[in-house]
N, C-alpha and C positions, 0 to 999 in steps of 0.2 A: 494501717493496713499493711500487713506482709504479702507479699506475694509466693505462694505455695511452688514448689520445682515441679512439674507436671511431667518434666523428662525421664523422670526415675520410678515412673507406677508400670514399670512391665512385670511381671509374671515370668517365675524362672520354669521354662517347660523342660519336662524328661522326654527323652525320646528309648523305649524297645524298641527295636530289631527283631525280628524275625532269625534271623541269622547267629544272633548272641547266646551263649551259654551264659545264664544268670550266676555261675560260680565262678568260669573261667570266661576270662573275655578275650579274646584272639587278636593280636594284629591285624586282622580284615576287620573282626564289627568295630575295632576303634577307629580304624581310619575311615569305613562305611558312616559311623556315626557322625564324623566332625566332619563328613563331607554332606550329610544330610543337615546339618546347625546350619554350613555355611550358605547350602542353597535358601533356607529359612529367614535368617538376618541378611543377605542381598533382598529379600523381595518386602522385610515388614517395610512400612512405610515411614520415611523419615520424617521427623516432627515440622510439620508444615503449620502457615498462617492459622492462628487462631487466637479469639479473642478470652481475656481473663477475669475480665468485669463486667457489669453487667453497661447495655449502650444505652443512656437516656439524654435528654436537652442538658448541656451544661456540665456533661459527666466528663471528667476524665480516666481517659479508657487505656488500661493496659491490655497489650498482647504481646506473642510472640512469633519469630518468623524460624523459618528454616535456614540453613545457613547460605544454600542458592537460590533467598527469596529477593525480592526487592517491594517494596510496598511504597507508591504514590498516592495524593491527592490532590485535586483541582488547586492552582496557585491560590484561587479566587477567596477558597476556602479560608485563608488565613490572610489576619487582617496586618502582618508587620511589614507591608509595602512589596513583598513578593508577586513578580510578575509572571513569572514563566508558566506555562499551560499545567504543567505537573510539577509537582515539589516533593522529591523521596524523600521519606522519613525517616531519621534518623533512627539509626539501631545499636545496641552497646552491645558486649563482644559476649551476654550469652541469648543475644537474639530477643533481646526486649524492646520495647518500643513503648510509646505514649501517642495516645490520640486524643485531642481536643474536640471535644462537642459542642456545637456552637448553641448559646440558648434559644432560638429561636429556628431550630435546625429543621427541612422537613422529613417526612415521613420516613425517608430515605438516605443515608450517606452512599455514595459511590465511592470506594478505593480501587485501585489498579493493582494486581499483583503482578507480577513479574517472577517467571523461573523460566526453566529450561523449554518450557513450553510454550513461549511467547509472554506475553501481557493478556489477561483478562480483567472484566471489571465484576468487582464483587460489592451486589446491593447490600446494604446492614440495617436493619428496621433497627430506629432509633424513638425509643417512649417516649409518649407526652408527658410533661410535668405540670402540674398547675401551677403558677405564680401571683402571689398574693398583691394586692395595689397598698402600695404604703404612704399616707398622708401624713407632709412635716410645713407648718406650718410655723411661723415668727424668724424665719429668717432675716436677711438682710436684704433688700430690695437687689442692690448691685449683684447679691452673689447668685442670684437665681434669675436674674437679667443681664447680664456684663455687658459693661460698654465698651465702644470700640477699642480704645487701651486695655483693657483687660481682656479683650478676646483675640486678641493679638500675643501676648500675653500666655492664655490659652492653650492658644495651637503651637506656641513654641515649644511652650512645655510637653505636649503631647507626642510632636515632633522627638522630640528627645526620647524619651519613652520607647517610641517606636523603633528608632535608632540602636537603642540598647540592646531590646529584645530579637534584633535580626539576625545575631549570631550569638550560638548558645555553646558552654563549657563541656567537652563530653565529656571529660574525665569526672563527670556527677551524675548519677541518676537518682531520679527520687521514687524509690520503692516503699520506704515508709515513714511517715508523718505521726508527729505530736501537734497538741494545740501550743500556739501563739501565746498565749497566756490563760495557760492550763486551769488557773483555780476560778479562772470566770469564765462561764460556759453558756452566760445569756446571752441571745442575741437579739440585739436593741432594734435591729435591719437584717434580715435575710438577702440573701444573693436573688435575681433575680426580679425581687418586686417591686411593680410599675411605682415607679416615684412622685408624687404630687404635691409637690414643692410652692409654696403659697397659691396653692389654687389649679398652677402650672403644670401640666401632666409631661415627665422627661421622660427618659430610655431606664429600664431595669437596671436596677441596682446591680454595678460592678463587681461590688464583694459583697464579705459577709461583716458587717459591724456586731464587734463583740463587748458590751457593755462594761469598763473597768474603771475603777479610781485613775485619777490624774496618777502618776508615779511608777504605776504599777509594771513592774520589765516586762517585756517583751523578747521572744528568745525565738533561733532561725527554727523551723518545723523541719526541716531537712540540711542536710549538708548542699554548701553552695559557694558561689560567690557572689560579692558586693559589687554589681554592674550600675547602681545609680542613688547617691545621697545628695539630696536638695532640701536646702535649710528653709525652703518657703513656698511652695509653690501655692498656682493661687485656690485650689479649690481644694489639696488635700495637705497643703501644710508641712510640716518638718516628714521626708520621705523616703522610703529608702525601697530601692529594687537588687534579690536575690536573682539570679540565675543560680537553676539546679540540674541544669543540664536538660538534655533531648529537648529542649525549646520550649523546658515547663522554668517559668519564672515566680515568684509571689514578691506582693509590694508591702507596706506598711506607712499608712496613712494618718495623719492629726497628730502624730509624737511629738513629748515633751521633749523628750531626748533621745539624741543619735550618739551611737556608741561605736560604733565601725567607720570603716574609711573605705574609701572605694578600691575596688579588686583586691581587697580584701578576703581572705578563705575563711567562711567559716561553718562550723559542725552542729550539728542537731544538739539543740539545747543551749548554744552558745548564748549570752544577752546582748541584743543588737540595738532594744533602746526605749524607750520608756510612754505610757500611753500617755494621751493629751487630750487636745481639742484646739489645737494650729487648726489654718485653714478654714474654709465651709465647716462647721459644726456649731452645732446648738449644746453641745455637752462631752464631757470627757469618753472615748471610748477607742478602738482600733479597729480603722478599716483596712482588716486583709484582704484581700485581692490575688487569684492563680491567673495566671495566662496560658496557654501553648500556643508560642509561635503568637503573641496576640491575640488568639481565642478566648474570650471569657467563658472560665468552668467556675462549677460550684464548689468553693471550698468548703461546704460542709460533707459533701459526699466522699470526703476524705477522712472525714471526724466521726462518719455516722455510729460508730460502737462511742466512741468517747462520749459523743454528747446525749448519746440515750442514758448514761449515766446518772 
């Protein structure tokens, strides 16, 4: 996805004068003229909030602000242990920003703007998606029940996770995405669908599992940095967490191999490690995973031209 410059679609207006000779132009209609532009561009309206994508469960949503905007949402909204009433969103320096849709969002998101006019709150009708129920069955008893050891275990690991994700790089944003591992474009799990795990009904599927040989690279989708490699954790195995700035992260889950180091920089296309099946897996594949700010979005609606392909 590129995102289009939207600042630059004005229309060059002429302006006649009444006053003007079309062959000669006088010192009065020139300065009448450029006093008539000036009263014209004081009053067009400067490029205010607006959004660039389209807003559904699980999207992440570019927009853009004005440069005396400020734009808030409820702490509550995001799950990396932020507590404060309102959390301003981060903005790069030509007024872009990212938003997180959470999947089970309702009808309604409420944002705060902020300009010279106070704070208002602005409702954004957000689509319904359907999500499919996905049954995996012959796993391992422990990994789809953990015992007290391992659910300790668990929350440490997650703890960590969250930890990473609470402060994000600005010097990245991520405007535009490749696939993970471009020449395999099946996806064995969707983002999103209700999980039923020997029998066991869980929470929607985190990411998107992309069906690949054991071996197969794996390469960052955007420029970033390496905020988290763990050679084992217990449910997703050899793992690694990019930050790509404005508080959009992706992980990589089940790998054979890890090829980076941590705080680490690295650039779209670079190979960061190899697919597997570490961890919970019944078979070799890559579970990618987006966050904002801890929101789980859909990484496919980042891919959706690549993978109609």
């Amino acid at each position: 996805m590129k995102l289009q410059n939207t600042l630059n679609n004005y229309k060059v207006i002429t302006f006649l004068t009444q006053n003007c000779n079309y062959k000669v132009i006088t010192a009065r209609c020139f300065i009448y003229t450029l006093c008539l532009l000036f009263l014209l561009f004081i009053h067009l309206p400067v490029r205010a909030f607006e959004l660039l994508t389209p807003v559904r469960e699980g999207q992440l949503v570019y927009g853009r602000l004005a440069p005396d905007e400020r734009l808030y949402v409820d702490g509550q909204l995001l799950h990396n242990g932020e507590q404060s009433d309102r959390y301003q969103i981060p903005v790069n320096e030509d007024g872009l920003f990212v938003l997180g849709i959470p999947q089970d969002a309702a009808q309604h998101l409420t944002v705060f703007l902020e300009n010279k006019q106070g704070i208002v709150p602005k409702h954004i009708a957000v689509d319904r998606v359907h999500w499919k129920e996905d049954i995996v069955n012959g796993l391992p008893a422990g990994k789809v029940s953990p015992d007290t050891k391992a659910q300790k275990r668990i929350v440490d690991e997650a703890l960590l996770l969250q930890k990473a994700r609470q402060s994000s790089d600005g010097a990245f944003f991520p405007e535009t995405w490749i696939l993970p591992v471009a020449q395999y474009t099946r996806i064995s799990s969707p983002f999103g669908s209700r999980r039923v795990l020997n029998g066991t009904k869980k929470a929607g599927h985190s990411g998107t599992d992309f069906a690949a040989p054991t071996g197969t690279a794996v390469v960052a989708p955007a420029d970033g940095r390496v905020k988290v490699v763990h050679p084992d954790m217990f449910y997703t195995g050899k793992t690694i967490l990019i930050d790509h700035g404005q508080g959009v992260f992706s992980s990589y889950s089940h790998l054979s191999e890890i090829n980076v180091t941590e705080n680490q920089v690295v650039k779209q296309g670079d190979v960061i490690g190899a697919v597997g099946m570490t961890g919970r897996s019944t078979g070799p594949h890559l579970h990618f995973a987006v966050t904002w700010f801890g929101v789980r979005v859909n990484p496919e609606f980042l891919f959706e031209d690549a993978l109609k392909k």
